[in-house]
C-alpha positions as CSV (number, residue, x, y, z in Angstrom):
1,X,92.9,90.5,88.1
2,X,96.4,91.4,89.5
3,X,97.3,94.8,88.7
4,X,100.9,95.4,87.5
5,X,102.4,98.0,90.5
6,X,105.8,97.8,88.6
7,X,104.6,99.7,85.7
8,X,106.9,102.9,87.0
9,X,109.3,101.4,88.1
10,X,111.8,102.7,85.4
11,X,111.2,106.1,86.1
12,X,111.4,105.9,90.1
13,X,114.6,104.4,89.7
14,X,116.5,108.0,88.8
15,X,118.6,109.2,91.2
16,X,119.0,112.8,91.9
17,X,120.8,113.2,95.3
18,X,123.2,115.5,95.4
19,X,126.0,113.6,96.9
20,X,126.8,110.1,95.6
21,X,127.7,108.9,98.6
22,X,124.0,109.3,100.2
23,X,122.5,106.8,98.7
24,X,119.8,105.7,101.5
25,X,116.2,107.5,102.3
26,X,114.9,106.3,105.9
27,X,111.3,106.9,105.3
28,X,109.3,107.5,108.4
29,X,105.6,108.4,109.4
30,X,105.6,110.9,112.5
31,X,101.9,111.8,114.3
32,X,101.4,114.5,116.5
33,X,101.3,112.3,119.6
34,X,103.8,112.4,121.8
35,X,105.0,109.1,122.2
36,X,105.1,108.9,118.6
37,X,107.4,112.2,118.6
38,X,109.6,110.7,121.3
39,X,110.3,107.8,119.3
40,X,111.1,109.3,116.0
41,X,114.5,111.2,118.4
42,X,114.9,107.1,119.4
43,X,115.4,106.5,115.7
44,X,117.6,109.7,114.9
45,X,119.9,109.0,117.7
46,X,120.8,105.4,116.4
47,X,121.3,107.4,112.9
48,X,123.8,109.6,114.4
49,X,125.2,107.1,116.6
50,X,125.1,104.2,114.5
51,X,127.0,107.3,111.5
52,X,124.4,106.3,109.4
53,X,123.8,109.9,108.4
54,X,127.5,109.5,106.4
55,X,125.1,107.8,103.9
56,X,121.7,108.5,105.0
57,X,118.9,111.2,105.3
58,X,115.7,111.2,106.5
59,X,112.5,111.2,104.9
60,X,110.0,112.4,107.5
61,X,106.1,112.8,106.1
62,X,104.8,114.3,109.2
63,X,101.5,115.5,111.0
64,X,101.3,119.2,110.3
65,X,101.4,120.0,113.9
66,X,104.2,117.9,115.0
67,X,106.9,119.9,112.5
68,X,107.8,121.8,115.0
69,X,108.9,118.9,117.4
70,X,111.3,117.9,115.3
71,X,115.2,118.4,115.3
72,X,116.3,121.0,113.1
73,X,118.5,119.2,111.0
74,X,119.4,119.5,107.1
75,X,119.6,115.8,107.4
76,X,115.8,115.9,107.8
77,X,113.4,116.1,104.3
78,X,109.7,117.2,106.1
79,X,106.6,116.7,103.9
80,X,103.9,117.9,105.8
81,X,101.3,115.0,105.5
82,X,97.3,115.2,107.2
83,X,96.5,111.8,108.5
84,X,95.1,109.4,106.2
85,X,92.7,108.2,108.0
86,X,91.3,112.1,108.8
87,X,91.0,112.6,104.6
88,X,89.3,108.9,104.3
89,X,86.3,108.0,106.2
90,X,86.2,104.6,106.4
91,X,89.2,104.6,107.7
92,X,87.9,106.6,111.2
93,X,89.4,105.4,114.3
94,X,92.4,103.3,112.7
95,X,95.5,104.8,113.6
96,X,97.8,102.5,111.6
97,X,96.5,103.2,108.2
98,X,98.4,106.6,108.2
99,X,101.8,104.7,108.6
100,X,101.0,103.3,105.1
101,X,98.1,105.8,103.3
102,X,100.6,108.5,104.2
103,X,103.4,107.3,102.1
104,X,101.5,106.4,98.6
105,X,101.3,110.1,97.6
106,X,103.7,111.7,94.7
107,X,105.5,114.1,96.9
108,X,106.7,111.1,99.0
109,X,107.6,109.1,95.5
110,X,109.1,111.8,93.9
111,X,111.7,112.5,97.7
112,X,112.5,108.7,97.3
113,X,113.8,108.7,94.0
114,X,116.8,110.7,95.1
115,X,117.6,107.7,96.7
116,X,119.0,104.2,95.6
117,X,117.7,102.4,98.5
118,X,114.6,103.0,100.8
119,X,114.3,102.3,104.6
120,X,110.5,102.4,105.4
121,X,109.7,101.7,108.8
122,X,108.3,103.2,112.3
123,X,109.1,105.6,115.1
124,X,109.7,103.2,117.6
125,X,113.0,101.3,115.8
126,X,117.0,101.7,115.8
127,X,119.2,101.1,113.1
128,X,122.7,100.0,114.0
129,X,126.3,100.5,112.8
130,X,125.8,96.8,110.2
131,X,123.4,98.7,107.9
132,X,126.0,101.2,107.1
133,X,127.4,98.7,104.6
134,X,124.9,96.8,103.8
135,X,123.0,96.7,100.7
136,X,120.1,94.7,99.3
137,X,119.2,93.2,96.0
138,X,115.4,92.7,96.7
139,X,113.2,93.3,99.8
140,X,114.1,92.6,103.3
141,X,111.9,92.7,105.7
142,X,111.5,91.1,109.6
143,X,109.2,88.7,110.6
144,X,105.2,89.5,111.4
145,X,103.4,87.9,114.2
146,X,100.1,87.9,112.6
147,X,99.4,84.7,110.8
148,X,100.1,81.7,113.2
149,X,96.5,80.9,113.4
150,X,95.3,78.4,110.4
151,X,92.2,80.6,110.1
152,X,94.3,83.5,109.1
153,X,96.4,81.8,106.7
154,X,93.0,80.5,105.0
155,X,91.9,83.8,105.0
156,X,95.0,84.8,103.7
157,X,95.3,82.6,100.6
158,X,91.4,82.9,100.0
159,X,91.4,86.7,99.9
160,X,94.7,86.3,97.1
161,X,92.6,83.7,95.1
162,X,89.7,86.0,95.1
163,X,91.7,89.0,93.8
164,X,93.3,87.0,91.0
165,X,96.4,85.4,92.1
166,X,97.3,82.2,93.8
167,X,99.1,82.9,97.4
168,X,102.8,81.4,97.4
169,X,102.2,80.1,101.2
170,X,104.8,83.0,102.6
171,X,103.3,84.5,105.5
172,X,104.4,86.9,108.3
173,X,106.0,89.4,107.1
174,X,107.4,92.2,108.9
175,X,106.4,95.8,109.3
176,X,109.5,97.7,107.9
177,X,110.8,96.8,104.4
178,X,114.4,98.0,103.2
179,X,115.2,97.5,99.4
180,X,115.4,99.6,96.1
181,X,113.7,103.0,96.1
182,X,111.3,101.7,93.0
183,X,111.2,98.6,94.5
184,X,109.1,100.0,98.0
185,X,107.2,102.5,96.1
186,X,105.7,100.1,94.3
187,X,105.4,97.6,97.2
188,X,103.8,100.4,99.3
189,X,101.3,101.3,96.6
190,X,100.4,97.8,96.2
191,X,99.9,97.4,100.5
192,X,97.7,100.8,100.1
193,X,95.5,98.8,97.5
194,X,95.2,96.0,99.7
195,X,94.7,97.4,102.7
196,X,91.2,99.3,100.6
197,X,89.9,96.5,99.7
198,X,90.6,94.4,103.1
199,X,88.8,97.2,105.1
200,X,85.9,97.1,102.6
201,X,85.4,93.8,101.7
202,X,86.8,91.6,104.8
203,X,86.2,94.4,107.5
204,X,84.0,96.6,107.1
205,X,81.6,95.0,109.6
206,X,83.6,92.4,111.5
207,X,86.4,93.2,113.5
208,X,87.4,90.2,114.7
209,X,89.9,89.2,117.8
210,X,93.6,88.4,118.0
211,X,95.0,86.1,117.1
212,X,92.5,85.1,114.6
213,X,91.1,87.1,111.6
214,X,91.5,90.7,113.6
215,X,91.1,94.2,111.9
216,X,93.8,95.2,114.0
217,X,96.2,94.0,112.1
218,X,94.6,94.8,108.5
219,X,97.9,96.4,107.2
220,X,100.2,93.6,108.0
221,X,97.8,90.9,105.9
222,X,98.2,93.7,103.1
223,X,101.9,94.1,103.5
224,X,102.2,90.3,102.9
225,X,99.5,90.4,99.9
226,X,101.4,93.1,98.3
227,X,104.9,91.8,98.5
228,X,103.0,88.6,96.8
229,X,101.8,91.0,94.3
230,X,104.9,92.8,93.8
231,X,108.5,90.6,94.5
232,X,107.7,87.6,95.9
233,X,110.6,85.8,94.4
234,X,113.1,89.3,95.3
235,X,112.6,89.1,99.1
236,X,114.2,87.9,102.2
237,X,112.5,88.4,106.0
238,X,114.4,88.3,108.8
239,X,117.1,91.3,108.2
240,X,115.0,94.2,110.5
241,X,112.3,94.2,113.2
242,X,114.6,92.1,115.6
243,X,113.0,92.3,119.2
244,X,115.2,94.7,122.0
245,X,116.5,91.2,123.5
246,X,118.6,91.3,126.6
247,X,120.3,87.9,125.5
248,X,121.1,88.8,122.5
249,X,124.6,90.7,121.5
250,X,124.2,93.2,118.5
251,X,126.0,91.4,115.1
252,X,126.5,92.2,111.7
253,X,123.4,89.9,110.8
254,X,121.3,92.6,113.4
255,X,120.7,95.8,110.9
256,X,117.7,97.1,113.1
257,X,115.7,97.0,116.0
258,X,112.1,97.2,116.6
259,X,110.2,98.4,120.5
260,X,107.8,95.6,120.2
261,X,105.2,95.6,122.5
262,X,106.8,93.3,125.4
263,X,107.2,92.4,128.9
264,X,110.6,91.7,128.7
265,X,113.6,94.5,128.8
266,X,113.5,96.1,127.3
267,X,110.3,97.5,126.6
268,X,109.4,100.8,125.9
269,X,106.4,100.7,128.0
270,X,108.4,100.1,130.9
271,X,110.8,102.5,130.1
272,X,108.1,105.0,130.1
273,X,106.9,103.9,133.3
274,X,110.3,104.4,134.9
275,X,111.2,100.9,135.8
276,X,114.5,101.6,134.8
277,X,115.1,104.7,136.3
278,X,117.5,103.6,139.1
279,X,119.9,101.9,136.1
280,X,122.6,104.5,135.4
281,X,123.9,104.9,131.4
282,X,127.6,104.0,132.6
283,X,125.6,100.1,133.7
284,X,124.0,99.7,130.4
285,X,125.6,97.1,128.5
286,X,125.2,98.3,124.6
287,X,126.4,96.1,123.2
288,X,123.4,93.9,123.5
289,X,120.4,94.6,121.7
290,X,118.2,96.0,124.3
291,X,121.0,97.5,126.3
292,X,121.5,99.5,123.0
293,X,118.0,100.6,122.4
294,X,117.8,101.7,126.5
295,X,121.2,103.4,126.1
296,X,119.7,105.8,123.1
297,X,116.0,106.0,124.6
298,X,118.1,107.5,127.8
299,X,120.7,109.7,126.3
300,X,120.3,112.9,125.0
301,X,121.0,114.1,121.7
302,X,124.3,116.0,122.5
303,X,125.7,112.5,125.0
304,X,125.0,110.8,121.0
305,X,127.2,112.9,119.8
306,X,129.9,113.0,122.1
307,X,130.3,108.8,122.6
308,X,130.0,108.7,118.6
309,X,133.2,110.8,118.5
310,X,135.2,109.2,120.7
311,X,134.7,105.4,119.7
């Protein structure tokens, strides 16, 4: 039977925040790896470069032992937050469950509610100066890779008839959602519930291989079961996730970039590598989409600062 994850939405709606003016929570999971902690200063640079923060703050539930990597910035809301999967066994060796079990908790819902909108997304991503103004209705959310395989949309829509609702054929949807603060509670709650019953019903012995029916990607078939469950006629997917092109100039329709796993520049795995050591800032051309995401990966925090003043 579908459960009804819009029973609270009334009260989660409630804003608090001090200022009227911030009216935006970027919700972020940080572990205590170090990549992941590098990323997290990608995304707080393209806050303060992008001025986000003039109607922003952050919402960062973060490994107890990665606190102390972090800026120290009023901007920032911690919430110190054990992994998920460390408190849930079945959930042993699957790293991406905390970027979802780590947000359905009421600490996290009751920081959100000080917000009218909700940015949820990952370490490795940039916002840009067009979601400064923007501001949604339903939903938004990128585009997913995981479901261009006919198996997997089978699966899909047999796993949705099986827990009591017919699937509405919308598939691949993206790993970040951006909407009203009740709105991704609930959304998130309902991708926790899914993501349970995926792991113990679909995966608990099979694990499957990309790009068919793969375990790997357990939390993206429960992002796009949830949003079924939850606003599936309040949504919209291609707004964030875009992919760090090189062809591609930054636009008002281009809200926020994701370091997808690619070959291509830019790629964060490259940039780790040092492939692009020898390319000096004052070469980088920002105004494309990954000449935007190299220029904050390079720059430090204080270089941010000073080309954010004198634009």
């Amino acid at each position: 039977m579908e459960k009804n994850y819009n029973a609270n939405a009334e009260s989660r709606s409630d804003l608090s925040c001090s200022e009227a003016s911030i009216d935006l929570g970027v919700l972020v999971y940080i572990d205590n790896r170090k990549e992941t902690v590098e990323e997290f200063h990608w995304l707080y640079k393209s806050m303060i470069f992008s001025n986000l923060f003039l109607r922003s703050r952050i919402i960062a539930v973060c490994h107890p032992d990665a606190i102390n990597l972090l800026p120290v910035d009023e901007k920032l809301t911690i919430i110190p937050s054990t992994p998920y999967l460390e408190r849930n066994a079945e959930w042993q060796g699957y790293a991406y469950i905390n970027s979802v079990g780590n947000f359905v908790d009421q600490s996290v819902f009751d920081e959100c509610k000080k917000y009218r909108f909700i940015l949820k997304t990952d370490c490795d991503t940039f916002v840009t100066p067009a979601l400064l103004d923007f501001s949604p209705s339903g939903l938004c959310f990128g585009f997913g890779a995981y479901a261009y395989e006919e198996e997997v949309r089978w699966k899909l829509s047999q796993c949705s008839l099986r827990w009591g609702f017919p699937h509405s054929g919308l598939h691949n949807v993206g790993a970040s959602v951006l909407g009203p603060s009740d709105h991704v509670c609930n959304f998130l709650t309902a991708q926790l519930d899914y993501c349970n019953k995926l792991i113990k019903e679909e995966f608990s012995n099979f694990e499957g291989a990309w790009p068919g029916w793969c375990k790997n990607v357990l939390t993206m078939y429960a992002g796009e079961l949830a949003l079924r469950c939850t606003y599936p006629q309040q949504c919209s997917l291609g707004f964030l996730d875009h992919f760090p092109s090189a062809t591609r100039n930054i636009g008002s329709d281009v809200l926020h970039i994701h370091a997808w796993h690619t070959n291509q520049y830019w790629s964060k795995h490259d940039f780790r590598a040092g492939k692009y050591f020898d390319i000096r800032s004052d070469q980088i051309d920002r105004n494309t989409l990954g000449g935007y995401c190299h220029w904050l990966a390079q720059s430090a925090i204080d270089n941010v600062v000073n080309e954010r003043l004198t634009r």
